[in-house]
N, CA, C and O of each residue as an XYZ file, in Angstrom:
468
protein
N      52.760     72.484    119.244
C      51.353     72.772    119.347
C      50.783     72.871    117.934
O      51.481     73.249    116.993
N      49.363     72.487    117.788
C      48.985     72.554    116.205
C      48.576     73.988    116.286
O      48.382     74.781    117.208
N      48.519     74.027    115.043
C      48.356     75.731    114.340
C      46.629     76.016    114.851
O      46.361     77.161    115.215
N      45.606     75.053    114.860
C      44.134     75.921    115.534
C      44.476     75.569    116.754
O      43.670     76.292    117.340
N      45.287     74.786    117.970
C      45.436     75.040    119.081
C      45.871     77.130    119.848
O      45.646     77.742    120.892
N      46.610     77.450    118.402
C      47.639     78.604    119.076
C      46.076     79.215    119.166
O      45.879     79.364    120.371
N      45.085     79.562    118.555
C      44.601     80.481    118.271
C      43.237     80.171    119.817
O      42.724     81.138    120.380
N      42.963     78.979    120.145
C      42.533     78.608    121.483
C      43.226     79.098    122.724
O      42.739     79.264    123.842
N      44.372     79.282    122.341
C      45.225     79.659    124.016
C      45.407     80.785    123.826
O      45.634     81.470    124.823
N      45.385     81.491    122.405
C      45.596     83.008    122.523
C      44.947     83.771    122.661
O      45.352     84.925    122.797
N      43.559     83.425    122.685
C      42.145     84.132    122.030
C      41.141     85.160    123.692
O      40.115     85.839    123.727
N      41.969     84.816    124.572
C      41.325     85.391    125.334
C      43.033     86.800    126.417
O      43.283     87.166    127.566
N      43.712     87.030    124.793
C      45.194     88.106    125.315
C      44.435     89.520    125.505
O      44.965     90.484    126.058
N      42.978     89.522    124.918
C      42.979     91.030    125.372
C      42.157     91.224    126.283
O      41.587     92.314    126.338
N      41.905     90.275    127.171
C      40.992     90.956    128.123
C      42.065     90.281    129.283
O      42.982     89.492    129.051
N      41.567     90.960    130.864
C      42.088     91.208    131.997
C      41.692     89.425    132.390
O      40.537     88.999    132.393
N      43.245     88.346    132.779
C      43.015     87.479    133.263
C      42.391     87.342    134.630
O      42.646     87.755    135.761
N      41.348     86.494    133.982
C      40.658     85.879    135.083
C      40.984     85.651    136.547
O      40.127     85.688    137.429
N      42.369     85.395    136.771
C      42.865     84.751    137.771
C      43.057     86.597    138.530
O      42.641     86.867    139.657
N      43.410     87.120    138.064
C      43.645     88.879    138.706
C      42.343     89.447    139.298
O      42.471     90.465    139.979
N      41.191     88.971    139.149
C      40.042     88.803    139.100
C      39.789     88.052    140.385
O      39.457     88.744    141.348
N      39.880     86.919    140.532
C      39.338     86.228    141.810
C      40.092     85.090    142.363
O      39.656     84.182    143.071
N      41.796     85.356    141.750
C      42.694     84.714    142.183
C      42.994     83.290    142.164
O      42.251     82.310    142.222
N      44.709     83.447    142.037
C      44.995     81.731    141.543
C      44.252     80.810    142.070
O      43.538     80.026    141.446
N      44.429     80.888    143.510
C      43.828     79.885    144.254
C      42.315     79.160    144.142
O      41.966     78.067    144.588
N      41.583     80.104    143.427
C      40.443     80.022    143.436
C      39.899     79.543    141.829
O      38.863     78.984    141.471
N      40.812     79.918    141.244
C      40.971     79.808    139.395
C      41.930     78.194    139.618
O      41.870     77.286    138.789
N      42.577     78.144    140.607
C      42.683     76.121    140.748
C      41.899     75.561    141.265
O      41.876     74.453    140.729
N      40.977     75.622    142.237
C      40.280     75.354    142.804
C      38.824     75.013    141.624
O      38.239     73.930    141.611
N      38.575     75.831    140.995
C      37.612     75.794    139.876
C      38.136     74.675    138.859
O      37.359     73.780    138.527
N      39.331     74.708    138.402
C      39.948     73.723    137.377
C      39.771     72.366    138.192
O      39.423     71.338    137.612
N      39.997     72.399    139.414
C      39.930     70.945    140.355
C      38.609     70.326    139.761
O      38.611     69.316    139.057
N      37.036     71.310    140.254
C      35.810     70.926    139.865
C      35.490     70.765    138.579
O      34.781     69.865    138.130
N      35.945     71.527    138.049
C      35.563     71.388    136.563
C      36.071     70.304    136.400
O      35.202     69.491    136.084
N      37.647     69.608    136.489
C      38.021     68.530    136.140
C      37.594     66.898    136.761
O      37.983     65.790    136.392
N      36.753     67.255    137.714
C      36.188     66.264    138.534
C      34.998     65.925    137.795
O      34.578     64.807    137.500
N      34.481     67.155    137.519
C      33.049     67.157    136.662
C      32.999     66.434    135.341
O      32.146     65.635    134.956
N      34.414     67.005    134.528
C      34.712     66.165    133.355
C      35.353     64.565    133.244
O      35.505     63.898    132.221
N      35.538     64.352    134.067
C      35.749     63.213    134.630
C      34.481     62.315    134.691
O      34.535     61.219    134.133
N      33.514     62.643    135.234
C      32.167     62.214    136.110
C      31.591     61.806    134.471
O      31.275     60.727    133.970
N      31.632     63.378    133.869
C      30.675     62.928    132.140
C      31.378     62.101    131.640
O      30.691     61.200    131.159
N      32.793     61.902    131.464
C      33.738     60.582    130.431
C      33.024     59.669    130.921
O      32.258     59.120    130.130
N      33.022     59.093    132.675
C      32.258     57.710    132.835
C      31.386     57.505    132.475
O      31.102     56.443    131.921
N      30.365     58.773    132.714
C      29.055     58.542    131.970
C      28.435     58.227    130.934
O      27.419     57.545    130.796
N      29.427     59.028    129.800
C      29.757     58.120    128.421
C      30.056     56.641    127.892
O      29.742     56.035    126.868
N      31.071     56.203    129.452
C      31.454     55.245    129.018
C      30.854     54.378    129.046
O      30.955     53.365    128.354
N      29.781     54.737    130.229
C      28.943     53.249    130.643
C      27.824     53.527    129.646
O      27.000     52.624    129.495
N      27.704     54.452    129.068
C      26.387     54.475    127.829
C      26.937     53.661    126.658
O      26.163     52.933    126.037
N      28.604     53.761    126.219
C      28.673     53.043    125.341
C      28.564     51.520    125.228
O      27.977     50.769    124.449
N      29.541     51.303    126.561
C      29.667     49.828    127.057
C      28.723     48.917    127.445
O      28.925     47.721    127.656
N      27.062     49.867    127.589
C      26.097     48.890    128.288
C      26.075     48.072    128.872
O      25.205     47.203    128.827
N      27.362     48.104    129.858
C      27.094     47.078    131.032
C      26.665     47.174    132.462
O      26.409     46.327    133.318
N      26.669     48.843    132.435
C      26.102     49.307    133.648
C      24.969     50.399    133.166
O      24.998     51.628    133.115
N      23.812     49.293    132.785
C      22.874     51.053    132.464
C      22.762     51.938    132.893
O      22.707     51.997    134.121
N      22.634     53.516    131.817
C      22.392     54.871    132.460
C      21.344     55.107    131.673
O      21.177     54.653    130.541
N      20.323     56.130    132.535
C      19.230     56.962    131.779
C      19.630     57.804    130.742
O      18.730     58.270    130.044
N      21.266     58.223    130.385
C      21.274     59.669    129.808
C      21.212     58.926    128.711
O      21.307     57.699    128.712
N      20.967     59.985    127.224
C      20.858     59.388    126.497
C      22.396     59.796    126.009
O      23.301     60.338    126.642
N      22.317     59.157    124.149
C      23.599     59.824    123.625
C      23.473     61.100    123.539
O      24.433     61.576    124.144
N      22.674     62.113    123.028
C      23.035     63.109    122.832
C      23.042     64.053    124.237
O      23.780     65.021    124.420
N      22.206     63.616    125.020
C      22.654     63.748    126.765
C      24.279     63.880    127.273
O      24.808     64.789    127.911
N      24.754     62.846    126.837
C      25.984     62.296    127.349
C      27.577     63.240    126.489
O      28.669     63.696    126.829
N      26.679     63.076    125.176
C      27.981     64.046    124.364
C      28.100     65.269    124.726
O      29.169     65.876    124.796
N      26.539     65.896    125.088
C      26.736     67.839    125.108
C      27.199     67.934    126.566
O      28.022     68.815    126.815
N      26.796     67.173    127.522
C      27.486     66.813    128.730
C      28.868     66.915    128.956
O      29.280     67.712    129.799
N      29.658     66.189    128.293
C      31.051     66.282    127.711
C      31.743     67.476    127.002
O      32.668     68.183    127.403
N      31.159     67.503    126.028
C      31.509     68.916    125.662
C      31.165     69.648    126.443
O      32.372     69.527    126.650
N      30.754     70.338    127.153
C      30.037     71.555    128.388
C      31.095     71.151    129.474
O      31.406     72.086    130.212
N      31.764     69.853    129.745
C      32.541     69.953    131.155
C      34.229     70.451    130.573
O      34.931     71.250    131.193
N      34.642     69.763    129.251
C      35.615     69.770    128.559
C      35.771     71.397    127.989
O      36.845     71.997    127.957
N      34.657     71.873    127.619
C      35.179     73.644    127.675
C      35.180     74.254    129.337
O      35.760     75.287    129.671
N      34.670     73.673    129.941
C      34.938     74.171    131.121
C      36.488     73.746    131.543
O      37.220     74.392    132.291
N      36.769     72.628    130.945
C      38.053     72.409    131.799
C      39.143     73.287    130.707
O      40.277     73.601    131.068
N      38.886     73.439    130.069
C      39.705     74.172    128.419
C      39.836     75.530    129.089
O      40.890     75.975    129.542
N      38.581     76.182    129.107
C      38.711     77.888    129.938
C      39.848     77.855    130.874
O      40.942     78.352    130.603
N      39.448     77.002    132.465
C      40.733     77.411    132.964
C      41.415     76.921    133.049
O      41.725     76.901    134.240
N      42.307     76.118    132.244
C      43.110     75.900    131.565
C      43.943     77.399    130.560
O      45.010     77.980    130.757
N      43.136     77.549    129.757
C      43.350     79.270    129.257
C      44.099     80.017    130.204
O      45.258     80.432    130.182
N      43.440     80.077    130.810
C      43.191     81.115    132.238
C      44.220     80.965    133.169
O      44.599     81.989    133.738
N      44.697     80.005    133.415
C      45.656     79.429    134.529
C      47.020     79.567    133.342
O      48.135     79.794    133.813
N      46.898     79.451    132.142
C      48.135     79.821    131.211
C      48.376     80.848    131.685
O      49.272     80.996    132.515
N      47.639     81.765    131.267
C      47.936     83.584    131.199
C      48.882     83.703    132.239
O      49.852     84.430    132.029
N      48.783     83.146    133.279
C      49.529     83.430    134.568
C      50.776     82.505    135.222
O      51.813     82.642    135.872
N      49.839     81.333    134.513
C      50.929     80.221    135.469
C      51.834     79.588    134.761
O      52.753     79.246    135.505
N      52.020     79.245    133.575
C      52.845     78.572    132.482
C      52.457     79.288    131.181
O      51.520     80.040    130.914
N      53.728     78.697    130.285
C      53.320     79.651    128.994
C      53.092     78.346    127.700
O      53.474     77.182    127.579
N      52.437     79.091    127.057
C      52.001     78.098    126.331
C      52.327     77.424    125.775
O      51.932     76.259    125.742
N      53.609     78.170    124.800
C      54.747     77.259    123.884
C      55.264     75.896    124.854
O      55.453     74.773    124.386
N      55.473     76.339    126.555
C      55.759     75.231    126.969
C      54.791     74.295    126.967
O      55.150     73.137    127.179
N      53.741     74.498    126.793
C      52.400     73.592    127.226
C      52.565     72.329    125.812
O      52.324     71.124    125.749
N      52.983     73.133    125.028
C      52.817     72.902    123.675
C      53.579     71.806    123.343
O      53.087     70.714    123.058
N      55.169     72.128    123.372
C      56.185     71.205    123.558
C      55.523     69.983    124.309
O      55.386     68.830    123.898
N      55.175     70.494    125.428
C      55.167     68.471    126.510
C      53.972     68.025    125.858
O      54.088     66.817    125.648
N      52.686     68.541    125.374
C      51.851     68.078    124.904
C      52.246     67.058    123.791
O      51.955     65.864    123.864
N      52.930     67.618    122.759
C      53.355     67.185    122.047
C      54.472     65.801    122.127
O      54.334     64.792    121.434
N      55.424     65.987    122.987
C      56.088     65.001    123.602
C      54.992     63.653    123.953
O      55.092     62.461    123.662
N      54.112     64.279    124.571
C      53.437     63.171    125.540
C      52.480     62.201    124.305
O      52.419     60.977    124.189
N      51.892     63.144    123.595
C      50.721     62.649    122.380
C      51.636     61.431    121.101
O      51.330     60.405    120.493
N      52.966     62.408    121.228
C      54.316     60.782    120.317
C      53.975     59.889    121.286
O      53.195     58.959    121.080
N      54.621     60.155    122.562
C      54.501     58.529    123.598
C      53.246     57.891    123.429
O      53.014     56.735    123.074
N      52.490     58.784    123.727
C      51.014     57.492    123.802
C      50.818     56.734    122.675
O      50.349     55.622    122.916
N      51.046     57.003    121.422
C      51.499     56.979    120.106
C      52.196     55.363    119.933
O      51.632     54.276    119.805
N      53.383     55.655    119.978
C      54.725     54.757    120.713
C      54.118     53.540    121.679
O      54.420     52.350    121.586
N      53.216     54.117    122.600
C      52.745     52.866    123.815
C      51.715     52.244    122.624
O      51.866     51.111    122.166
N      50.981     52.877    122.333
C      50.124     52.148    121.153
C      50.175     50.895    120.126
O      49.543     49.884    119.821
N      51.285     51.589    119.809
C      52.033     50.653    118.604
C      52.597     49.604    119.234
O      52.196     48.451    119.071
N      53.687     49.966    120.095
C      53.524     48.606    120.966
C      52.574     47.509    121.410
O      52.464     46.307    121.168
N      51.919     48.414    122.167
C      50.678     47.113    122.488
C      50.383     46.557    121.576
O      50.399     45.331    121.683
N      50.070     47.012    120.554
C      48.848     46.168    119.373
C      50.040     45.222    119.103
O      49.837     44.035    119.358
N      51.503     45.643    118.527
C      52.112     45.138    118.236
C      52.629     43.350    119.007
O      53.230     42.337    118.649
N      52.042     43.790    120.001
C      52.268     42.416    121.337
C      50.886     41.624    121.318
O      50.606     40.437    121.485
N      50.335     42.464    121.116
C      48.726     41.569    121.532
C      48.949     41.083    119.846
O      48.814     39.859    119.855
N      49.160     41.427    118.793
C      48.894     40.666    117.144
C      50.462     39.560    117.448
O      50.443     38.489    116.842
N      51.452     39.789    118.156
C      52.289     38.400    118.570
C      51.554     37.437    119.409
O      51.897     36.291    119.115
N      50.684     37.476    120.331
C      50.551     36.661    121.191
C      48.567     36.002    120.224
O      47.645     35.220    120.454
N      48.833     36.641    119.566
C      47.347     36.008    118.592
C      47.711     34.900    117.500
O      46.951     34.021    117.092
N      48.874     35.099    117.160
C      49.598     33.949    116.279
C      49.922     32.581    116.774
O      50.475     31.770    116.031
């Protein structure tokens, strides 16, 4: 995990988790929407960048949009740590996963600059 990540997952140790509050089920249930929601703004972005399917939002519409669904999905995320996984593990696979995509990267380009020759 990077060193300003620890201080994001740790930053909410002194108050009473959320989930004790109004329960797992309901603290996943929220991460579901939120993540549906953040989902919904990425497309929305995307088709603003790509202009092939016009949208009314504008850019700065579309970015604070994003940011606003992406701390929503970040909170419970937080929140669902405190209780459900620990972070160092979060940290590790994150990390694992961010080399691979990495790795798939280099590959590709590496295939698509062979098949351009």
């Amino acid at each position: 995990m990077l060193e300003f990540e620890k201080d994001i997952w740790r930053s909410q140790n002194d108050t009473q988790p959320i989930a004790t509050k109004i329960g797992t089920p309901a603290l996943l249930e929220q991460l579901g929407e939120e993540c549906a929601e953040l989902g919904k703004a990425a497309l929305k972005e995307a088709r603003r960048l790509r202009g092939e399917n016009p949208t009314p939002v504008t850019e700065a519409e579309a970015r604070a949009n994003l940011a606003e669904e992406a701390a929503d999905v970040l909170n419970c995320l937080v929140e669902l740590s405190r209780i459900y996984f620990d972070v160092d593990q979060y940290g590790t696979i994150r990390e694992r996963k961010v080399k691979r995509w990495h790795e798939r990267l280099a590959d590709f380009f590496k295939k698509k600059e062979g098949k351009n020759k």
